[in-house]
C-alpha positions in Angstrom: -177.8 130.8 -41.9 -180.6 128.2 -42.3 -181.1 124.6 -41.0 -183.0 122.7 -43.2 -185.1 119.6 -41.8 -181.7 118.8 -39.8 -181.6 115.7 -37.9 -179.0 114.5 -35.5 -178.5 111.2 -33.8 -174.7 110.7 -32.6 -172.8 107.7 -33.9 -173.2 105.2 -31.1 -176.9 105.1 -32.0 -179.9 105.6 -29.6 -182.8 108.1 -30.0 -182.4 111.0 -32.1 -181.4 114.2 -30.4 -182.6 117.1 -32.8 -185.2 115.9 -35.7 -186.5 117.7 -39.0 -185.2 121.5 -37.4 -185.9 124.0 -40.0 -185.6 128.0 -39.5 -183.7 130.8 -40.9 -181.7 133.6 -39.6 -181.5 136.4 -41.9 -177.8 138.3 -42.0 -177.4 140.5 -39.0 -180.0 139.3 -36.7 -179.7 137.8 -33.9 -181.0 134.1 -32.7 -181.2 132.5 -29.0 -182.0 128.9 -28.3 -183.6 128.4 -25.2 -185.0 124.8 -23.9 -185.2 122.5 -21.1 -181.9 120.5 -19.9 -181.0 118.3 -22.7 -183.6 119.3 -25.2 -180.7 119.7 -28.0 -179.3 123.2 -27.7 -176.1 122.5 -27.8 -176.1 119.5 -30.0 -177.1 122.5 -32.0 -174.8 125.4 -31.6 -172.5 122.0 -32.0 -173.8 121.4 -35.2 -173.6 124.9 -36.5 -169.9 125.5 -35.6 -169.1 121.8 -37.4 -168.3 119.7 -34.9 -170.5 117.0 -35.9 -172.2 116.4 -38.8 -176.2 116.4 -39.3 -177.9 112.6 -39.5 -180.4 114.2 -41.9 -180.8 117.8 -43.7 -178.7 120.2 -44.6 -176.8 123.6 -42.8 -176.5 126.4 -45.0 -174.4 129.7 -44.5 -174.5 132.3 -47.5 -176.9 129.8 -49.1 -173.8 127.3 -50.1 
């Protein structure tokens, strides 16, 4: 899985919620997210399971 510079703003406009998030998680491993209330975390577990789709950037799984 990687995010790649992945940007999110939701549709009714106002500041951006996640902005230029790059890392990779190699198959197998595991990843936790941890942040301050409303710092984006699950805007982007949201993100990752498709229920919204990034501003900016691109989500890839098995490199497609």
């Amino acid at each position: 899985m990687e995010f790649r510079n992945v940007s999110f703003q939701y549709p009714a406009g106002g500041r951006r919620i996640l902005n230029a998030i790059s890392f990779h998680a190699r198959p197998g491993t595991r990843v936790g997210v941890a942040g301050p209330s409303g710092s984006g975390k699950s805007t982007l577990v949201n993100l990752l399971a498709r229920f919204y789709e990034p501003s900016d950037g691109a989500i890839l799984i098995d490199q497609t």
